[in-house]
C-alpha positions as CSV (number, residue, x, y, z in Angstrom):
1,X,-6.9,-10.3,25.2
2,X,-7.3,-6.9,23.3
3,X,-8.9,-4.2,24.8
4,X,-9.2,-0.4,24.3
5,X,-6.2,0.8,27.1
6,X,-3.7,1.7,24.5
7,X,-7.0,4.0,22.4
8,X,-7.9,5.8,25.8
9,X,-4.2,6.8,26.4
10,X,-3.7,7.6,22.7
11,X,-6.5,9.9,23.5
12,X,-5.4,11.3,26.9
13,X,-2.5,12.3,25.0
14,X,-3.5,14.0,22.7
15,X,-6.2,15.9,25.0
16,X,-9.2,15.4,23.0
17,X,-12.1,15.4,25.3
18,X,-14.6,14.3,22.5
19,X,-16.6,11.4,22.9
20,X,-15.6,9.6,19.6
21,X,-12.5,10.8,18.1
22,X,-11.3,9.0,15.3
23,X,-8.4,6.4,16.7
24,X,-7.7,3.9,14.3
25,X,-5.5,0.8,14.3
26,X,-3.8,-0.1,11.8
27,X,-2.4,-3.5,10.3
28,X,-1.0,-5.4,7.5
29,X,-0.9,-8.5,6.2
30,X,1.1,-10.0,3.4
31,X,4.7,-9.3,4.3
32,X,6.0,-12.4,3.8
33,X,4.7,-14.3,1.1
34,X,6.5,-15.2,-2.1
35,X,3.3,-13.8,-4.5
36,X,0.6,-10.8,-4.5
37,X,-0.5,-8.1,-3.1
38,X,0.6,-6.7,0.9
39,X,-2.9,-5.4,2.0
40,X,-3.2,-3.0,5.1
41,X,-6.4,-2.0,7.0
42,X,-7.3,0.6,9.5
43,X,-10.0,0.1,11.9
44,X,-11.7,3.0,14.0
45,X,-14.4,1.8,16.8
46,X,-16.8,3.6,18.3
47,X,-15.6,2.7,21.9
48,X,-19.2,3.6,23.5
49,X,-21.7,2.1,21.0
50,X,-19.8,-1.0,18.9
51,X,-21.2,-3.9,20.0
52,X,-19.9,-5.5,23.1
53,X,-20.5,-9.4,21.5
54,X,-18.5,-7.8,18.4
55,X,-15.9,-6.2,20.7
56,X,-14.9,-9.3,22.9
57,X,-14.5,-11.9,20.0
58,X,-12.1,-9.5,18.3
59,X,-8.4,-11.1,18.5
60,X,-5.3,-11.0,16.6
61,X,-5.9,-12.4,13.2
62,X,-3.5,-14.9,13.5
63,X,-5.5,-16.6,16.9
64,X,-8.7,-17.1,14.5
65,X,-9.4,-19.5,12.2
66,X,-10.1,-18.6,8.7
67,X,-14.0,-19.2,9.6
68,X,-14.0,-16.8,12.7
69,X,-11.9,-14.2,10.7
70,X,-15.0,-14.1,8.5
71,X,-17.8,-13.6,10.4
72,X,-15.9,-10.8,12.3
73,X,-15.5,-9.1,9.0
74,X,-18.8,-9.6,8.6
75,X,-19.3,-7.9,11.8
76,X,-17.4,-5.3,11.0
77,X,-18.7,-4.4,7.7
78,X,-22.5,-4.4,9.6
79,X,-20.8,-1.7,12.2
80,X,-19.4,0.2,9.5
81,X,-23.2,0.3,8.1
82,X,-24.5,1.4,11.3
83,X,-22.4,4.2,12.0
84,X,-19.9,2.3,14.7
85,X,-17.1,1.3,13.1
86,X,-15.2,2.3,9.8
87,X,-12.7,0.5,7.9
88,X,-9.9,1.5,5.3
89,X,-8.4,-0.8,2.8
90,X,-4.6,0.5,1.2
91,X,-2.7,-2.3,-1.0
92,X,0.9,-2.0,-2.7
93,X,1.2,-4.0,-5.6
94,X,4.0,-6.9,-6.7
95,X,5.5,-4.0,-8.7
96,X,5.8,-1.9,-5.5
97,X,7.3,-4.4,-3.7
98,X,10.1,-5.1,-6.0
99,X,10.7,-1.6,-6.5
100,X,10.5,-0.5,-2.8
101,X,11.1,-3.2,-1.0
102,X,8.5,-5.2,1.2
103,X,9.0,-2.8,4.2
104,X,8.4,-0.1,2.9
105,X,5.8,-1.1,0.5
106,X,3.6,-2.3,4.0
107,X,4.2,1.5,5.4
108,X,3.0,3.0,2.1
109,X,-0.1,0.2,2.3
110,X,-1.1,1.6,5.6
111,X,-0.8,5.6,4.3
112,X,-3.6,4.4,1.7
113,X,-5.4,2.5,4.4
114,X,-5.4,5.6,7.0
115,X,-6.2,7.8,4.2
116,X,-9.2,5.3,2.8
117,X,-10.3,5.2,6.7
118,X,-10.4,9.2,6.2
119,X,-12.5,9.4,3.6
120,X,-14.9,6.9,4.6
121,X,-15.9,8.8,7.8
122,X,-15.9,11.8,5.8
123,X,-13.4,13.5,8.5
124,X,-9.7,13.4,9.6
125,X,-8.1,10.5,11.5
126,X,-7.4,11.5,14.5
127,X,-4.1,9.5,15.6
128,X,-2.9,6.2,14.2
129,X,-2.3,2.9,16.8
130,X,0.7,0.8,14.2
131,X,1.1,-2.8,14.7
132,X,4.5,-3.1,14.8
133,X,7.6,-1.5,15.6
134,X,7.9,1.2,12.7
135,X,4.9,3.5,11.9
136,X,4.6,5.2,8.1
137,X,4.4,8.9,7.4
138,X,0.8,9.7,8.6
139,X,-0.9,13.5,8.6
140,X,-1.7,12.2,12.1
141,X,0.3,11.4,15.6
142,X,1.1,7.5,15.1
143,X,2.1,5.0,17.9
144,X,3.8,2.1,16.9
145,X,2.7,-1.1,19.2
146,X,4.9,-3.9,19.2
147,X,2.1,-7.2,19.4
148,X,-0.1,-4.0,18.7
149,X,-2.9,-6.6,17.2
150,X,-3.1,-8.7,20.5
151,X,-3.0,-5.5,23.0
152,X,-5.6,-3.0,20.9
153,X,-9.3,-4.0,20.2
154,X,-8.7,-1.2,17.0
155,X,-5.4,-3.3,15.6
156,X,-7.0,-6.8,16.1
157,X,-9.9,-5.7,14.2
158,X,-7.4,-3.9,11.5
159,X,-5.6,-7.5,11.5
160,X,-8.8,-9.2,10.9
161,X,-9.7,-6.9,8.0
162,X,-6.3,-7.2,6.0
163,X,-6.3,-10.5,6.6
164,X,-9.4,-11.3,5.2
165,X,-9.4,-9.1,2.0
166,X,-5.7,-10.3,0.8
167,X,-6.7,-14.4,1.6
168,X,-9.5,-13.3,-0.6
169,X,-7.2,-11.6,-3.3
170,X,-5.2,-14.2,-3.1
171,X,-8.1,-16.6,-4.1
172,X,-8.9,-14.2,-6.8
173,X,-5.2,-14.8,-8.0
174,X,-5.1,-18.6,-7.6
175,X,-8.0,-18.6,-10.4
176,X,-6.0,-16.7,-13.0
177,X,-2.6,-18.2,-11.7
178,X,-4.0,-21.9,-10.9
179,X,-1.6,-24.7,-10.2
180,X,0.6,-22.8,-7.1
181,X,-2.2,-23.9,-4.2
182,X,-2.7,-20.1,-3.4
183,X,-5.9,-20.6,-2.5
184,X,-4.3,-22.9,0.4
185,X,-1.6,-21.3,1.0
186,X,-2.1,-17.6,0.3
187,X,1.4,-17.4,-1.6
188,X,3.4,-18.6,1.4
189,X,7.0,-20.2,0.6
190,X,5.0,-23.9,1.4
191,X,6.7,-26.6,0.1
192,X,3.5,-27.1,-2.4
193,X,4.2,-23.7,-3.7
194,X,8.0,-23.9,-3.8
195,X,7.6,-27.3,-5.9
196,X,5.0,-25.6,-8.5
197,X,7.3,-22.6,-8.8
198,X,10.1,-25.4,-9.8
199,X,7.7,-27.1,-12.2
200,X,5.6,-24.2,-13.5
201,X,7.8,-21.2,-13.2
202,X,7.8,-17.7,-12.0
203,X,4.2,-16.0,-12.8
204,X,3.3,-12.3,-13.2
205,X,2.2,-12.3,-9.4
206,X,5.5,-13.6,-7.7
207,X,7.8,-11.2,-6.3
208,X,10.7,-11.2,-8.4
209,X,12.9,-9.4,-5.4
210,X,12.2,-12.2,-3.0
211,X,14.9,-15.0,-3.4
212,X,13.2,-18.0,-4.3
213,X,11.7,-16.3,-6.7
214,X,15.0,-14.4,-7.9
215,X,17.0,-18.2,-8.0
216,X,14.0,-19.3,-9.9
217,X,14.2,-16.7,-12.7
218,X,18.3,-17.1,-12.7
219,X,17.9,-20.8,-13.0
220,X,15.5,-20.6,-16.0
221,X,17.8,-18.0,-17.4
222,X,21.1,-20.4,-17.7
């Protein structure tokens, strides 16, 4: 389970001796799916004063079920209200991916998030915990963590966070883009969504650089 070991020697590195110093975690989520949005979060917890009920449900996203993922968003959101926790939200759109690349359209999702984080405390970040094994340009030290999200309580409650808001985008988009099950399958290559992309076609919120998506367009274009 996650705990705070990887924060305290973040800390002890950098010799900060205040009680509170802004550590965040950082995490994405949307890397691989065909369609929307790759959403990153950071995550800063005040290590003496978040609640401890909060603190030990906290897991890697991908360990929760959708239901769970919500209420500790929920739980997060009321510690960000209360002073002991703060959260940052960074996307990179469709049109970044297929002009950047997915890779480094997740780093440049996690600057905005780290940045977002910054201004919502009103003061710098600190250093940055990256789940992961590459870590994106920050104004701060950053620590890439391979399995980052299951060893930090800050990742697993950045993974929680991104999770939750692109599953929601993703919702959003299944409204305007109905017919591809992305409110079931969050844009994944499932084989629902690979049969509507056959039958319905490539839509303004597929990735045209992935390849399913690239054979689909080349197909329609013979």
């Amino acid at each position: 389970m996650p705990d705070f070991t990887l924060e305290s020697e973040l800390q002890a590195a950098l010799g900060r001796s205040d009680p509170a110093p802004c550590i965040a975690g950082v995490d994405e989520a949307g890397r691989g799916p065909w369609a929307g949005p790759v959403v990153a979060a950071a995550v800063w917890l005040d290590r003496a004063h978040a609640p401890r009920a909060m603190l030990e449900r906290l897991d890697d996203s991908k360990a929760l079920s959708p239901a769970v993922r919500e209420r500790l968003y929920q739980a997060l959101s009321d510690g960000a209200a209360a002073g002991v926790a703060a959260m940052g939200v960074g996307q990179a759109s469709v049109a970044e991916i297929d002009e950047i690349n997915i890779l480094q359209a997740s780093l440049r999702a996690m600057t905005r998030a780290v940045d977002a984080l910054a201004a919502a405390l009103d003061r710098p970040v600190a250093a940055a915990l990256i789940d992961g094994p590459r870590a994106p340009t920050l104004a701060c030290p950053a620590r890439a963590v391979v399995g980052g999200d299951g060893r930090s309580l800050s990742i697993a409650a950045a993974s929680i966070v991104a999770k939750v808001v692109r599953d929601r985008a993703m919702a959003a988009l299944a409204a305007r883009h109905p017919g591809y099950g992305w409110e079931r399958n969050k844009g994944y290559g499932t084989a629902e969504h690979r049969a509507a992309l056959a039958r319905l076609g490539v839509s303004a919120a597929h990735r045209r650089s992935f390849r399913p998506v690239r054979e689909t367009l080349h197909g329609a274009a013979r």
